[in-house]
SEVEXBA-251370 format. One record per residue (C-alpha): residue in three letters; x, y, z. Coordinates in pm, whole numbers, plus 50000, padded with zeros to 5 digits. Last residue first. Example, Ala and Ser with C-alpha at 12.3 -4.5 7.8 and 13.67 -1.06 7.14 Angstrom:
! residues 2
ser513674989450714;ala512304955050780;
END
This chain:
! residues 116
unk179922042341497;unk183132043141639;unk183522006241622;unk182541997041239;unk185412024141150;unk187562007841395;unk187031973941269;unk187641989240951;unk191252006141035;unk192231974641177;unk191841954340877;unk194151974640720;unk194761994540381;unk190432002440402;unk188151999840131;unk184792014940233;unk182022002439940;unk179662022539698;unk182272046639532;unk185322027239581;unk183051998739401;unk183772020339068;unk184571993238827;unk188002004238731;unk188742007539071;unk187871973439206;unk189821958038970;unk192901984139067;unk192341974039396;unk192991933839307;unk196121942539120;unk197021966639437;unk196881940139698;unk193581948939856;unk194421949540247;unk190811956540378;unk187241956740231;unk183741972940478;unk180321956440399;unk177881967840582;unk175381964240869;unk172021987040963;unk169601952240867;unk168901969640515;unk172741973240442;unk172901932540444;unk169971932340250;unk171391957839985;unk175141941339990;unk174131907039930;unk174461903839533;unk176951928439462;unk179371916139669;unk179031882739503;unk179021898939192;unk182931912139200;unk183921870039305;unk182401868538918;unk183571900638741;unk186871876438865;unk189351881539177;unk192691867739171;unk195241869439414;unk193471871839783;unk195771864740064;unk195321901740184;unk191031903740112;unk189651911340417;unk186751911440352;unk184941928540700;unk181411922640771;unk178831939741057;unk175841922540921;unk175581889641156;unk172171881441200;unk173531845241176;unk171281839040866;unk173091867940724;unk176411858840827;unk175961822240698;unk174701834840341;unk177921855640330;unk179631826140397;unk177971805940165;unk178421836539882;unk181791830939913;unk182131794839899;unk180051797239575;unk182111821339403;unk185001795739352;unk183631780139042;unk183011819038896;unk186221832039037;unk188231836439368;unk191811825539333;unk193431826839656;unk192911833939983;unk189911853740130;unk189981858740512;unk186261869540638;unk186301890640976;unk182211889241132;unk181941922741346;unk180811920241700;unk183741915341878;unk186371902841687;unk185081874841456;unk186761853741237;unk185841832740961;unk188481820340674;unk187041815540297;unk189081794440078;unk190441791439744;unk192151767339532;unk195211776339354;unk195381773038942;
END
């Protein structure tokens, strides 16, 4: 199985996390780090960009899950980009089109984050 790793970029002032990978209950951890790292950053403008992503478990789903109130709380969000569609049809099934903005490019959610 391929590792996985979390890659940190920001463009202006919106925090650009690269997922590649396999992203599953050992992996989970890294992610919720650097979600962690955000937070304690006052960083709540986020972007998953999730393009070198190719596996996501109910696991990698919970992270999400798990920090999206508080990081709604301080005015930020949570905004997904370039789902291969295996990993959108995940996200389907379980409804997070409903509760998070899943964009086909990265570009499209740092404007979204932009024009607000």
């Amino acid at each position: 199985m391929d590792g996985f790793e979390v890659q940190r970029k920001i463009s202006n002032d919106v925090v650009i996390l690269n997922l590649k990978g396999y992203l599953d209950a050992h992996t989970a951890p890294q992610l919720e780090k650097a979600l962690q790292t955000c937070i304690d950053q006052k960083e709540y403008k986020i972007i998953i960009n999730f393009e070198n992503l190719s596996y996501i478990s109910s696991a990698g789903l919970g992270v999400f899950m798990g920090f999206i109130e508080e990081i709604r709380q301080h005015g930020g969000d949570l905004k997904f980009s370039n789902m291969n569609p295996k990993i959108f049809r995940v996200f389907d099934l379980l409804g997070f089109p409903n509760l998070f903005e899943i964009f086909d490019d990265e570009r499209d959610a740092l404007n979204k984050f932009n024009s607000k």
